[in-house]
Gaussian input, Z-matrix of N, CA and C with variables (Angstrom, degrees):
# hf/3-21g

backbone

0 1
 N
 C     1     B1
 C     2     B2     1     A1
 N     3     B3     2     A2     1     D1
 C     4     B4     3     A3     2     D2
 C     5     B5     4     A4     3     D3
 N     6     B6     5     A5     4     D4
 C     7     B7     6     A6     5     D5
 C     8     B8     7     A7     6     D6
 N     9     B9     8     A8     7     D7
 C    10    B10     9     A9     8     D8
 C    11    B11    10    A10     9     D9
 N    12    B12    11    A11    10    D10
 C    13    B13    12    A12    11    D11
 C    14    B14    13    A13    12    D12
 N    15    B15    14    A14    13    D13
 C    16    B16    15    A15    14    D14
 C    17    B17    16    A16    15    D15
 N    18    B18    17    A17    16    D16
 C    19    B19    18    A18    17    D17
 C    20    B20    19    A19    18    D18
 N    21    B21    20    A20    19    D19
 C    22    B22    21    A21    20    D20
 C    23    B23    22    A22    21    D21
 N    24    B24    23    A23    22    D22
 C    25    B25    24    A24    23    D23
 C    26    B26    25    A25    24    D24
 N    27    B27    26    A26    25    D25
 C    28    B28    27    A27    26    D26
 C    29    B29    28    A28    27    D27
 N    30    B30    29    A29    28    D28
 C    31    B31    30    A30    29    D29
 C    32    B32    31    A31    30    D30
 N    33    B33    32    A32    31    D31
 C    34    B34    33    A33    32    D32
 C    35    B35    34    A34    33    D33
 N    36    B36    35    A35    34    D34
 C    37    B37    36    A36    35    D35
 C    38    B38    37    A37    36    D36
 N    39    B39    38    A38    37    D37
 C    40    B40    39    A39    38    D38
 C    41    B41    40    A40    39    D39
 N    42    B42    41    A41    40    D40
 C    43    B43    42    A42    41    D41
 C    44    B44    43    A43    42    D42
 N    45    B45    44    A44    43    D43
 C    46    B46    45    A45    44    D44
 C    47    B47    46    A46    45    D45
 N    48    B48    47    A47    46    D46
 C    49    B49    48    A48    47    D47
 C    50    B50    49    A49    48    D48
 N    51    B51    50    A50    49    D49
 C    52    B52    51    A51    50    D50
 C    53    B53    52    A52    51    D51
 N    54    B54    53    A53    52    D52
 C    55    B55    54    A54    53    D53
 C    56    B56    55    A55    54    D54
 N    57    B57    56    A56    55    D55
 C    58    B58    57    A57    56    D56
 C    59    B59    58    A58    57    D57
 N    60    B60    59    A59    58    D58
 C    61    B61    60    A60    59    D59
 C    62    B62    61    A61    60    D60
 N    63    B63    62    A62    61    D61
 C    64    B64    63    A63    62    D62
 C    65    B65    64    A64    63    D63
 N    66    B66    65    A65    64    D64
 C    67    B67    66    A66    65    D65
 C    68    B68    67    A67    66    D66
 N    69    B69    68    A68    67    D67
 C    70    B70    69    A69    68    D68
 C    71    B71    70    A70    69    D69
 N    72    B72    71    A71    70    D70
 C    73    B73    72    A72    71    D71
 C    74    B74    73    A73    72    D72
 N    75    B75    74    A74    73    D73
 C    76    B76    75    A75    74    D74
 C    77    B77    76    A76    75    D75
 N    78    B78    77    A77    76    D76
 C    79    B79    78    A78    77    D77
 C    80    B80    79    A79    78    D78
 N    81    B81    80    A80    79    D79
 C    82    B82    81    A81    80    D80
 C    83    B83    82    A82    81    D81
 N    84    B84    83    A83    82    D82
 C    85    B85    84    A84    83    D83
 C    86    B86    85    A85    84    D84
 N    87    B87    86    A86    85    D85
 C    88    B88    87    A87    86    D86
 C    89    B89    88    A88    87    D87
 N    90    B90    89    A89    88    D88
 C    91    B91    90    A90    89    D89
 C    92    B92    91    A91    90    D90
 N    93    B93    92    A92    91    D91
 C    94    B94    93    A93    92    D92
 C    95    B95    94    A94    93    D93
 N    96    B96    95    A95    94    D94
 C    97    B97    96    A96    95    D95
 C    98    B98    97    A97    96    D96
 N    99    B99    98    A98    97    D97
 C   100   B100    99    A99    98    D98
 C   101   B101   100   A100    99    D99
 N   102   B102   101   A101   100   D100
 C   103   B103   102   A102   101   D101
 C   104   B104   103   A103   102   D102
 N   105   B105   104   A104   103   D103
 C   106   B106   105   A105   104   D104
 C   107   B107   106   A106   105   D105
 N   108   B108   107   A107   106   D106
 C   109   B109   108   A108   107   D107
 C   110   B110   109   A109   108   D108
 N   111   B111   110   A110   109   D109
 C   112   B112   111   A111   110   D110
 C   113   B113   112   A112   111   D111
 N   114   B114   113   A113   112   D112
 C   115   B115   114   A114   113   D113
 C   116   B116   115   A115   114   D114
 N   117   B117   116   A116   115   D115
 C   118   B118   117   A117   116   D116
 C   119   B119   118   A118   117   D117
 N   120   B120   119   A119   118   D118
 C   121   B121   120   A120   119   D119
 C   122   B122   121   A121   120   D120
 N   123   B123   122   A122   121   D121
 C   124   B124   123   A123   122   D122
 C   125   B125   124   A124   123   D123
 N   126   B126   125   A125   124   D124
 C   127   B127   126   A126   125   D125
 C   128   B128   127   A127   126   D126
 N   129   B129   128   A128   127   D127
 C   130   B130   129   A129   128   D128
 C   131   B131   130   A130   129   D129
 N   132   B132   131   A131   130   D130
 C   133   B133   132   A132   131   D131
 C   134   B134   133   A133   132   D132
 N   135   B135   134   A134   133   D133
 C   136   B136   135   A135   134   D134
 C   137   B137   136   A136   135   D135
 N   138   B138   137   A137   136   D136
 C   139   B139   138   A138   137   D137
 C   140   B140   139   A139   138   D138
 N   141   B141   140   A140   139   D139
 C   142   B142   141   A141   140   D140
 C   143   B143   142   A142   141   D141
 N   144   B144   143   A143   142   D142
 C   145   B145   144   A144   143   D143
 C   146   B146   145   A145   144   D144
 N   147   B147   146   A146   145   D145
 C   148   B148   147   A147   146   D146
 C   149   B149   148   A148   147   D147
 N   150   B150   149   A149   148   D148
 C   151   B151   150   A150   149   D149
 C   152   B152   151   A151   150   D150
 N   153   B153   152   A152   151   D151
 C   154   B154   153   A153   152   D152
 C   155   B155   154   A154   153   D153
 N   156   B156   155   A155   154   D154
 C   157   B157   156   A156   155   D155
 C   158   B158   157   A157   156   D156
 N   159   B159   158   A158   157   D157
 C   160   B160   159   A159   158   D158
 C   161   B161   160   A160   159   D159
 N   162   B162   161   A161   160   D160
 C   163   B163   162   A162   161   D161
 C   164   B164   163   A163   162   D162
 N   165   B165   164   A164   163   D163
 C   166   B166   165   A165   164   D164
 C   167   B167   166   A166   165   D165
 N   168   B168   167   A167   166   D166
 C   169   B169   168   A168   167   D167
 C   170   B170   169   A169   168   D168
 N   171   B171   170   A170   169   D169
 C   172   B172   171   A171   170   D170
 C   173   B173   172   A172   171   D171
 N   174   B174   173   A173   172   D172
 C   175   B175   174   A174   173   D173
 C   176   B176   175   A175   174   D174
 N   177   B177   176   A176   175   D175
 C   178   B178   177   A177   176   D176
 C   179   B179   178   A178   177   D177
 N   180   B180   179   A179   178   D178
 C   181   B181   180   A180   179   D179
 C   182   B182   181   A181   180   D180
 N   183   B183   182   A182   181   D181
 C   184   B184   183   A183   182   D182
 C   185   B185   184   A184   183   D183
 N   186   B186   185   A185   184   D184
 C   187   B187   186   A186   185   D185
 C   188   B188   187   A187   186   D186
 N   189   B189   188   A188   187   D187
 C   190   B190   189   A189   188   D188
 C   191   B191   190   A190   189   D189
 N   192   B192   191   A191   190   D190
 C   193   B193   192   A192   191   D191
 C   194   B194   193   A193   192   D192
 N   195   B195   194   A194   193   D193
 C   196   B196   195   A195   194   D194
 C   197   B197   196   A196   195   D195
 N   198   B198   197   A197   196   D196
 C   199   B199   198   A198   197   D197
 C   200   B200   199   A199   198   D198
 N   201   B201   200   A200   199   D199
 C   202   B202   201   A201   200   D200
 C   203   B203   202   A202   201   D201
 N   204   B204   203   A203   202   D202
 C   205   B205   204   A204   203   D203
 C   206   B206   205   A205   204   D204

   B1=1.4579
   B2=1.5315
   B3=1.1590
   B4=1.5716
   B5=1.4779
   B6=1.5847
   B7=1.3041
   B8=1.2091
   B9=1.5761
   B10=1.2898
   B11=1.2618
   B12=1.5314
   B13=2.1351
   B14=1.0002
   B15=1.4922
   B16=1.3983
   B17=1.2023
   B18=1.6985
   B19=1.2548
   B20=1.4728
   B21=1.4314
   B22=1.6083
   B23=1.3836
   B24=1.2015
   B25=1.4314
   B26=1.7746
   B27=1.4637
   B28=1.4408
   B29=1.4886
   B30=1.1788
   B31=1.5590
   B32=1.2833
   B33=1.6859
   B34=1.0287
   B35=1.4899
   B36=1.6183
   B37=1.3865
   B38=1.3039
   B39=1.3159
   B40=1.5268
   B41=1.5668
   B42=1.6226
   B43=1.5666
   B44=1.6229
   B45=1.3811
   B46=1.8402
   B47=1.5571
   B48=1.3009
   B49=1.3778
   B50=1.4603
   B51=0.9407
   B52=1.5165
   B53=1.9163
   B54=1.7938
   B55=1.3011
   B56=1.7140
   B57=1.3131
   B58=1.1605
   B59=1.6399
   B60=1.9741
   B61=0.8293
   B62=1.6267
   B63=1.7145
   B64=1.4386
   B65=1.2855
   B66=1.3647
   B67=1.3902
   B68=1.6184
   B69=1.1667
   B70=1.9355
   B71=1.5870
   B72=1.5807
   B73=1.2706
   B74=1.1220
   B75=1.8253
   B76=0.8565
   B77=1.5065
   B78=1.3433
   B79=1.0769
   B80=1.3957
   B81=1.1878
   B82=1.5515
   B83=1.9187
   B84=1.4690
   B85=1.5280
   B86=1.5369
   B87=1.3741
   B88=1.1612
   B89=1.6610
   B90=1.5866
   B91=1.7284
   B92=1.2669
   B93=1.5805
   B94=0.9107
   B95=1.6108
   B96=1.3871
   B97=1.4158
   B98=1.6965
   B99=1.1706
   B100=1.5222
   B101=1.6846
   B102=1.7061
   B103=1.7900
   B104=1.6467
   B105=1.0241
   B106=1.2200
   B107=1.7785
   B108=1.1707
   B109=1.4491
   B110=1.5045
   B111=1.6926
   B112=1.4075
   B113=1.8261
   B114=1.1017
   B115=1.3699
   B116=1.8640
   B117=1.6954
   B118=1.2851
   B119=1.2268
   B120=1.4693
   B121=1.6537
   B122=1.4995
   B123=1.4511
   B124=1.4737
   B125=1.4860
   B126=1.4927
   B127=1.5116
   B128=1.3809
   B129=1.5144
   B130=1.1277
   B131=1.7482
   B132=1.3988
   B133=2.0210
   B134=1.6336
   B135=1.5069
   B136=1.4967
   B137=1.6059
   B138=1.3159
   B139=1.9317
   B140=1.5974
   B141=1.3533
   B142=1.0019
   B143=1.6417
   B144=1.3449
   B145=1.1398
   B146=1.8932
   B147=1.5676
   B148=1.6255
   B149=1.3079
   B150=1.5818
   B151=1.5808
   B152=1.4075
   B153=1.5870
   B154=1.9639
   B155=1.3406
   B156=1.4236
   B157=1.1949
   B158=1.5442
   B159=1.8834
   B160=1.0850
   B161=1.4660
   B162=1.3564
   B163=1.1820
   B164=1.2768
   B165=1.5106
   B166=1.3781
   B167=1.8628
   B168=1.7122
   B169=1.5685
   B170=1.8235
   B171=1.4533
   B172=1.0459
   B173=1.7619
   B174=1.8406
   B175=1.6245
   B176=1.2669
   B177=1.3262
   B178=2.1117
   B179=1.4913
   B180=1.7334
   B181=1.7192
   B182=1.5580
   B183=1.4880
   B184=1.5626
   B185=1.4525
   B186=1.7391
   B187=1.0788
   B188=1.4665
   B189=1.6168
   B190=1.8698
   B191=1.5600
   B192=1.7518
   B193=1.0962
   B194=1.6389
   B195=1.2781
   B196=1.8491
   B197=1.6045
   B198=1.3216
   B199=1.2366
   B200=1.2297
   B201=1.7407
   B202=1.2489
   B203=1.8863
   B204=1.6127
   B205=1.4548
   B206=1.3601
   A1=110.62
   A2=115.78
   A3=121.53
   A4=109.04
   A5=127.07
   A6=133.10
   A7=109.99
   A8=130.14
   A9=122.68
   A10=111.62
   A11=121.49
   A12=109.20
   A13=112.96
   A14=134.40
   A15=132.57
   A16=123.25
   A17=97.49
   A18=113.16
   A19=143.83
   A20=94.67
   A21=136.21
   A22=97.48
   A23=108.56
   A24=120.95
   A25=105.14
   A26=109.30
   A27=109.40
   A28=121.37
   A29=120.05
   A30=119.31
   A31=91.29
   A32=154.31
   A33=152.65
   A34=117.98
   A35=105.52
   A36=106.16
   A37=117.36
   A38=143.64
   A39=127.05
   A40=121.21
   A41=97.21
   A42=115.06
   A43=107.12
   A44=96.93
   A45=117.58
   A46=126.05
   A47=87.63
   A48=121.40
   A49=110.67
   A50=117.01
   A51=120.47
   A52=121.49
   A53=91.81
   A54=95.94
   A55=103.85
   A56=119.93
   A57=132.26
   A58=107.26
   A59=134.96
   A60=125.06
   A61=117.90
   A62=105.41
   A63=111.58
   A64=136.46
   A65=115.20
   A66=118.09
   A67=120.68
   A68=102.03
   A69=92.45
   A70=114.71
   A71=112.31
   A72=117.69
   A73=94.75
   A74=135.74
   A75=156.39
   A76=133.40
   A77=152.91
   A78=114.49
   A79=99.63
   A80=133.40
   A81=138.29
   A82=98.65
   A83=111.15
   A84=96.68
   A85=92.68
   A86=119.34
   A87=156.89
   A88=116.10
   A89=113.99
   A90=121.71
   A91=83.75
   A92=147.15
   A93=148.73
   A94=126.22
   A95=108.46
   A96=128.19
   A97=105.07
   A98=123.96
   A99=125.73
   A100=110.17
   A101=92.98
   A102=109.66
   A103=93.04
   A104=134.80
   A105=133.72
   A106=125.22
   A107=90.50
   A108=83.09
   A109=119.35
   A110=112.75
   A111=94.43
   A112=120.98
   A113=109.10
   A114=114.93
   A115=118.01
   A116=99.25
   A117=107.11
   A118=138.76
   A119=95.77
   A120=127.74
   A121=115.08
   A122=97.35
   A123=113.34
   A124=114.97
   A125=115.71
   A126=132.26
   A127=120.16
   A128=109.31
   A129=110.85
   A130=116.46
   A131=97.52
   A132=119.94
   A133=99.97
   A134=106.07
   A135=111.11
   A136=116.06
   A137=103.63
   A138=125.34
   A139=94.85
   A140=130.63
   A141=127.61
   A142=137.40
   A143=106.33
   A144=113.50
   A145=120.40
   A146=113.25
   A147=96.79
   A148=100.69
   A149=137.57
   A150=118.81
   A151=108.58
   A152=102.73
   A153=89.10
   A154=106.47
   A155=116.91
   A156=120.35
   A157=118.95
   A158=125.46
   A159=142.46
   A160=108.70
   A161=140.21
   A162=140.11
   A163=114.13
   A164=120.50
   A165=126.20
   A166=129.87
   A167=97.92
   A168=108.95
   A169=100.91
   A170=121.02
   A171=113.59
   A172=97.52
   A173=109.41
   A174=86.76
   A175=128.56
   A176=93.53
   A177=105.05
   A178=107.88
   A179=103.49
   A180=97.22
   A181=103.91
   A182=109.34
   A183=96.80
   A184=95.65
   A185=112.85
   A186=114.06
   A187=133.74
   A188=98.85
   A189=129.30
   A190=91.66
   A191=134.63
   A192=111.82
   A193=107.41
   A194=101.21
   A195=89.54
   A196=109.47
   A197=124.83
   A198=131.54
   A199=116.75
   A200=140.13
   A201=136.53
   A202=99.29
   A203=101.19
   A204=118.04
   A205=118.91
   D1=-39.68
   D2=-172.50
   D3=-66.94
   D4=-22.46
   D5=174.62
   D6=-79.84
   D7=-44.72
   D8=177.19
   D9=-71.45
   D10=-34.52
   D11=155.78
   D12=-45.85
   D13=-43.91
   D14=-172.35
   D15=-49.10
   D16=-58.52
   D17=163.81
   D18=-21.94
   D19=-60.31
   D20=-162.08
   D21=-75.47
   D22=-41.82
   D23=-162.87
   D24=-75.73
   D25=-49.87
   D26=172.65
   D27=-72.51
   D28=0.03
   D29=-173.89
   D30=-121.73
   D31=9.16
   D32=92.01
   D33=-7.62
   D34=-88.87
   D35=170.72
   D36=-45.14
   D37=-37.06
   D38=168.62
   D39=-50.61
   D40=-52.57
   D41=-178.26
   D42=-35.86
   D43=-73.89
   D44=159.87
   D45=-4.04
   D46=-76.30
   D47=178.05
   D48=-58.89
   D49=-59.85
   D50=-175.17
   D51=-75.02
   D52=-17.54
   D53=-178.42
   D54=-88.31
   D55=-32.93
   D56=175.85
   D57=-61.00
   D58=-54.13
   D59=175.94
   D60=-41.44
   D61=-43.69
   D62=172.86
   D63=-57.12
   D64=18.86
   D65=-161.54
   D66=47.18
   D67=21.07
   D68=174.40
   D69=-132.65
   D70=49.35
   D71=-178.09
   D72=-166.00
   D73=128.62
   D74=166.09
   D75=-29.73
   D76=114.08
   D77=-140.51
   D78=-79.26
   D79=-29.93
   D80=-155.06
   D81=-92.87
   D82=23.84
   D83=-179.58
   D84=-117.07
   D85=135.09
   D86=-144.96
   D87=-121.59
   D88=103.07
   D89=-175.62
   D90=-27.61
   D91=-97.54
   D92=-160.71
   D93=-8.73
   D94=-59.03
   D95=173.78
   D96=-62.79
   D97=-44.71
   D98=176.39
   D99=-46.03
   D100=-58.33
   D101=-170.56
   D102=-56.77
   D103=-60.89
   D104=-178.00
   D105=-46.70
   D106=-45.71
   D107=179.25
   D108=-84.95
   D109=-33.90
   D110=168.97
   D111=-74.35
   D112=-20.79
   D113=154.94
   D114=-27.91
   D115=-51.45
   D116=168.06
   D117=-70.82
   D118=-26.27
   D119=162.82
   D120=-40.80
   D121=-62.22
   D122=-165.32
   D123=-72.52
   D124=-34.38
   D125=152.12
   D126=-43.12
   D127=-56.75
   D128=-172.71
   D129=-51.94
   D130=-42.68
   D131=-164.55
   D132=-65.67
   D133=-32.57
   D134=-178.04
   D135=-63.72
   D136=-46.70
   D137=-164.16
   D138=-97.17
   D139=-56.26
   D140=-174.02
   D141=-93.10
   D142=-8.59
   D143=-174.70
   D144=97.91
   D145=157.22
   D146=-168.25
   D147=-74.99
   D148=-20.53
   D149=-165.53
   D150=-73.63
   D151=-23.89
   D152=179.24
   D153=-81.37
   D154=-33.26
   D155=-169.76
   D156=-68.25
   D157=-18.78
   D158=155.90
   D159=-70.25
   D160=-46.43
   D161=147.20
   D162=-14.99
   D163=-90.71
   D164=172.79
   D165=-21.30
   D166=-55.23
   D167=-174.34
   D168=-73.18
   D169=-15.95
   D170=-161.12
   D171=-92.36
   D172=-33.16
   D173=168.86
   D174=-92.20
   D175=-1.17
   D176=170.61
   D177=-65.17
   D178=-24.28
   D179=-173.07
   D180=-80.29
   D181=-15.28
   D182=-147.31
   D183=-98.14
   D184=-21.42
   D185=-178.36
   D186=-92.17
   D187=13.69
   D188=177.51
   D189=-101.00
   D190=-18.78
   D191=-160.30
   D192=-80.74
   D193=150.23
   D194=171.09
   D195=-66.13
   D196=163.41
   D197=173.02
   D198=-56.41
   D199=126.21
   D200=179.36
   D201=-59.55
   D202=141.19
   D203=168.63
   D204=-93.48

């Protein structure tokens, strides 16, 4: 199990990384903060159902976006 965190965790940081080089990730948002929240995501879809749980990923997205210029 600890290898597939490992894993997860470094192809996070790429995701991150690469979404941030793209201008579409915040600079101060953190692989960490991603793993976490869809973490919550995935919780949520289980206990709550997918519309809250689409709810959720949709203001986690909006709230990783940088501010329109």
């Amino acid at each position: 199990m600890r290898k597939f965190c490992e894993r997860m965790a470094g192809l996070t940081e790429r995701i991150t990384a690469a979404a941030r080089t793209a201008g579409l990730l915040r600079p101060e948002v953190r692989a960490d903060d991603l793993t976490a929240l869809m973490g919550a995501a995935a919780w949520t879809r289980e206990t709550a159902g997918d519309d809250q749980s689409d709810r959720l990923i949709r203001f986690t997205l909006d709230g990783f976006r940088p501010p329109a210029t």
